[in-house]
C-alpha positions in Angstrom: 12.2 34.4 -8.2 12.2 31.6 -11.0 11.6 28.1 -9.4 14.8 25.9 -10.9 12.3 22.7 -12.1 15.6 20.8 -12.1 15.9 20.9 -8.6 12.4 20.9 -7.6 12.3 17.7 -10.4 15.1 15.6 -8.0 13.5 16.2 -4.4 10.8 13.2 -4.8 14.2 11.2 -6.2 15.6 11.7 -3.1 12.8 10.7 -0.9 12.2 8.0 -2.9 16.4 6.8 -2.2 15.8 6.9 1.4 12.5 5.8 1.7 14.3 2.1 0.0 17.3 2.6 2.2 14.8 2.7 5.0 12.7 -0.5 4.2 16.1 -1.9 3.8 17.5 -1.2 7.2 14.1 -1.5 9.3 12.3 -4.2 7.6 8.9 -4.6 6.5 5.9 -6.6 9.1 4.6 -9.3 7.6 1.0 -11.1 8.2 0.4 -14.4 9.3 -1.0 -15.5 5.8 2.5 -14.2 4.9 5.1 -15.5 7.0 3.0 -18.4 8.5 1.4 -18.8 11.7 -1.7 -19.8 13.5 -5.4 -18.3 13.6 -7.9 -18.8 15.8 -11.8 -17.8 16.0 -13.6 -18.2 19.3 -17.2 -17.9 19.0 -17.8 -15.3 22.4 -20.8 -13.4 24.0 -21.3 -10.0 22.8 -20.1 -7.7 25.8 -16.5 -9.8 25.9 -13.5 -7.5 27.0 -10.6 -8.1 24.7 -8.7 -5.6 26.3 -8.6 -7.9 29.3 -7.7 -10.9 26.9 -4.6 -9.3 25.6 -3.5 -8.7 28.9 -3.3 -12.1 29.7 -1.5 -13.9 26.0 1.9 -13.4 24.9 3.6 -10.7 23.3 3.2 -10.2 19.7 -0.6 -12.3 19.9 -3.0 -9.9 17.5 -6.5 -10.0 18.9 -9.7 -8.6 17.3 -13.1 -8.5 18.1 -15.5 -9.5 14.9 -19.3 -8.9 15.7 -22.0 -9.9 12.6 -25.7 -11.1 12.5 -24.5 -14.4 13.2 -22.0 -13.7 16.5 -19.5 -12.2 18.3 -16.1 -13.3 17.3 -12.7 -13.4 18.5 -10.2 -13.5 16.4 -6.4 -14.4 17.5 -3.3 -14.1 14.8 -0.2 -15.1 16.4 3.6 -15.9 14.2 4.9 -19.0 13.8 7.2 -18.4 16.7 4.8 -18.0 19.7 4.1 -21.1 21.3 0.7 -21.6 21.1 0.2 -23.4 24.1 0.2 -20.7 25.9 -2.2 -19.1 24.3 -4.6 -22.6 25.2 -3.9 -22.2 28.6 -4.3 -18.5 28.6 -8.1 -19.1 26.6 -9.0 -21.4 29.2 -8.6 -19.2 31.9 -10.3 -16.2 30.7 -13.2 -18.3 29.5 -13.3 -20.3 32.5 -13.5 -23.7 31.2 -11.4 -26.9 31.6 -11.2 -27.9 27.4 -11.3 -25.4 24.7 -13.4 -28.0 23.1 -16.4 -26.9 25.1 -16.1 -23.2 23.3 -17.3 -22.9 19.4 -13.2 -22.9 18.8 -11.2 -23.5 15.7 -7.5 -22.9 14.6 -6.1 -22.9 11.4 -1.8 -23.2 10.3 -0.4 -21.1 7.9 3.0 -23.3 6.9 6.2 -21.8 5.6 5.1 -23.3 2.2 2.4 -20.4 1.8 5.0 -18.2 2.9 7.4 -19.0 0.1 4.3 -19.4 -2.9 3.1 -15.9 -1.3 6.6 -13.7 -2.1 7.1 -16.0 -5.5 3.5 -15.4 -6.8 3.7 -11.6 -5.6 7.1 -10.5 -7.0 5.8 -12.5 -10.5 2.7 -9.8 -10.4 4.7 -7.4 -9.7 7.4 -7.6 -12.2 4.6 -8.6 -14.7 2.4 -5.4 -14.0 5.2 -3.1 -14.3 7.1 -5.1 -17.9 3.5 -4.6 -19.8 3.7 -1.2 -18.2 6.7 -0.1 -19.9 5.8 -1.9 -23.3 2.3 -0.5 -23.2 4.0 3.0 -22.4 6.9 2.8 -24.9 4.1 1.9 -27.9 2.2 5.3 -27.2 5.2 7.4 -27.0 7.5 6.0 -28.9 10.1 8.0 -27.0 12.5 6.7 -24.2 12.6 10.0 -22.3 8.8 10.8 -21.8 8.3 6.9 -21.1 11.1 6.1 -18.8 9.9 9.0 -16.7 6.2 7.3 -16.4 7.7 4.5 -15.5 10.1 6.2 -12.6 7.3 7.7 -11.3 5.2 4.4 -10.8 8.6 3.1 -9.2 8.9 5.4 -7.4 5.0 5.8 -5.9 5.4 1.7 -4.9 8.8 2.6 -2.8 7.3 5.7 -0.7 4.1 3.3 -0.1 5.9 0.5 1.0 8.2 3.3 3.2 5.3 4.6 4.6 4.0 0.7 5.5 7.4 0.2 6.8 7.7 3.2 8.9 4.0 2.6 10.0 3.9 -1.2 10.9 1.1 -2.1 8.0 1.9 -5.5 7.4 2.5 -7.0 4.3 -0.4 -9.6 3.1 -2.5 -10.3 0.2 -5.1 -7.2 0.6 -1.7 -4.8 0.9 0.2 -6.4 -2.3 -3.1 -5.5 -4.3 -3.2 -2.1 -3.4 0.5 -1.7 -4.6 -1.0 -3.1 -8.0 -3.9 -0.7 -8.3 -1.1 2.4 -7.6 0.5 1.2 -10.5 -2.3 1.5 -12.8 -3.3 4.7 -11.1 0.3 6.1 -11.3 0.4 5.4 -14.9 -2.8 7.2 -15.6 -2.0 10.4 -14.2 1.5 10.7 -15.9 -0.1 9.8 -19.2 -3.0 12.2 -18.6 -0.1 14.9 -18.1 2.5 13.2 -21.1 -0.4 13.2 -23.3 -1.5 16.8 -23.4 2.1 18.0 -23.2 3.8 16.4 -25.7 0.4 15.4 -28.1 -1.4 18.8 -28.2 0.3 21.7 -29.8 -2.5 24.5 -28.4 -0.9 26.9 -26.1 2.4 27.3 -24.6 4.0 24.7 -22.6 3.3 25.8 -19.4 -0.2 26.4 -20.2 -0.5 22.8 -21.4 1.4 21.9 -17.9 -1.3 23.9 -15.6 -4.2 22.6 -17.7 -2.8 19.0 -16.9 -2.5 19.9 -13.4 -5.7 21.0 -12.7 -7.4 18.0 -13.8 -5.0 15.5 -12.0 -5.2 17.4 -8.8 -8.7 17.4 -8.8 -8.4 13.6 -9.5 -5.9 12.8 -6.4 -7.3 15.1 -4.3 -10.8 13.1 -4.8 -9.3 10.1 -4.5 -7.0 10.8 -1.6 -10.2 12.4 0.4 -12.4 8.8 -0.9 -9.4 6.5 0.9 -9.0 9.2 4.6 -12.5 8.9 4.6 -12.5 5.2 4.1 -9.6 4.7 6.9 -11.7 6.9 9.1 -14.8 4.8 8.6 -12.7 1.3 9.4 -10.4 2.8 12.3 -13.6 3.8 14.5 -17.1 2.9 13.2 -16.2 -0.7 11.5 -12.5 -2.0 13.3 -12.9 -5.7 12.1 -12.5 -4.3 8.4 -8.7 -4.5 9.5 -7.8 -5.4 5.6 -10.0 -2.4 4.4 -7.8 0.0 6.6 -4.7 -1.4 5.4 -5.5 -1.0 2.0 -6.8 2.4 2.7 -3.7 3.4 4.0 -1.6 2.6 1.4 -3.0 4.3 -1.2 -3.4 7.3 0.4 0.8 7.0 1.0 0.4 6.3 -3.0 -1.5 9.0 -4.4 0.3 11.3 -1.8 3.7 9.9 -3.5 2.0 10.4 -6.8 1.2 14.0 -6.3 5.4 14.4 -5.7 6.4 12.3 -8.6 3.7 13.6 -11.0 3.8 17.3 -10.6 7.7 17.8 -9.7 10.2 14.8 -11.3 7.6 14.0 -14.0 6.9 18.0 -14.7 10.2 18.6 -14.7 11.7 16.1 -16.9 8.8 16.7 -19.6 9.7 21.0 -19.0 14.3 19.7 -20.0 12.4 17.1 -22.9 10.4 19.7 -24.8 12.4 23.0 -24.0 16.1 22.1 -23.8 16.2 18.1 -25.3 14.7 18.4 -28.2 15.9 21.8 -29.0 19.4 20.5 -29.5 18.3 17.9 -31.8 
């Protein structure tokens, strides 16, 4: 049975429609250095039971346990909306002392001005990253079809990521905003890897071009996508104060995974109608 490309070239479409729709309706998390808040680092002896700490603040309070050559750490993120006297008294008690003072304490405010410079610098790299994207691709093309399909697949790799951080809880912060910029420039290279040797080389057939490009893009993700499992692996149980290293992790492996959709169906399949059936009627 013959695989309808056109069809097959619409599914990651789709799933890219109600992976926005979803963001939309549930929202995304944000971090403290996001949305504002407070953070504070308690300097605490090395066998400390957070799991008893947590028990014990409000709701919503993140707690992590740092531990380095110089310490043991606590580390306690709470939003702007959590009153953080509680959190004081709560300190005191599980530490036993009268005045926080007496600990090796210090808290630090995120304000709502952050906040605001945080979304206005991070939409401007955004929307920056993917306008040179489009006039880079456009200039090596020179063909709207070809290029406006790189550039749906990089939009639509960024949507599924953020989905997937939606649908997950990864907050959004500085470290996560990054990793959406390096999916863009990995995006773009594997669609121009693939646009290059199909519409640039003229040796062999189409679809022989097509599986050629495959090959070598799968063997890419799949390296890739193994490097950033392995990496989440490595943060989530040997290293769990790397918190920022397995958020990052994370979404680019809901990236690449995206990518391996976007590349090797819609992008395959609008390069198959371009060559075989678009330019034929011209």
């Amino acid at each position: 049975m013959k695989i309808n490309y056109k069809i097959i070239a619409i599914i990651p479409v789709i799933l890219t429609i109600i992976s926005g729709i979803f963001v939309y309706a549930h929202g995304l998390k944000e971090s403290i250095d996001v949305s504002g808040g407070t953070e504070i680092t308690i300097t605490a002896p090395n066998n400390v039971d957070i799991n008893k700490l947590k028990e014990i603040l409000p709701t919503g309070v993140e707690v992590k346990k740092s531990q380095s050559v110089s310490g043991t750490f606590i580390i306690i993120k709470a939003g702007k909306d959590v009153d953080t006297s509680q959190i004081d008294t709560a300190l005191k008690n599980f530490f036993n002392v009268d005045d926080l003072n007496k600990l090796q304490y210090s808290q630090k405010q995120i304000g709502a001005s952050l906040s605001e410079k945080f979304w206005k610098d991070g939409f401007k790299a955004v929307g920056f990253a993917f306008i040179f994207m489009a006039i880079v691709v456009y200039l090596v093309f020179r063909t709207p079809v070809p290029s406006a399909a790189v550039i749906l697949a990089a939009v639509s790799d960024i949507v599924l990521a953020i989905g997937g951080m939606s649908l997950f809880g990864i907050p959004v912060s500085t470290a996560t905003v990054a990793a959406l910029l390096m999916l863009i420039g990995y995006s773009v290279d594997t669609d121009i890897m693939l646009t290059t040797r199909v519409l640039k080389r003229r040796a062999g057939s189409l679809d022989e071009r097509i599986n050629e490009s495959m090959k070598t893009g799968m063997t890419m993700s799949i390296t890739t996508i193994v490097a950033m499992f392995v990496l989440y692996l490595v943060v989530s149980y040997i290293v769990p104060a790397a918190s920022l290293l397995k958020d990052i992790s994370a979404v680019i492996l809901f990236g690449l995974i995206a990518d391996l959709m976007t590349t090797w169906m819609t992008n395959v399949g609008i390069l198959r109608y371009y060559v075989s059936e678009y330019k034929g009627r011209k």
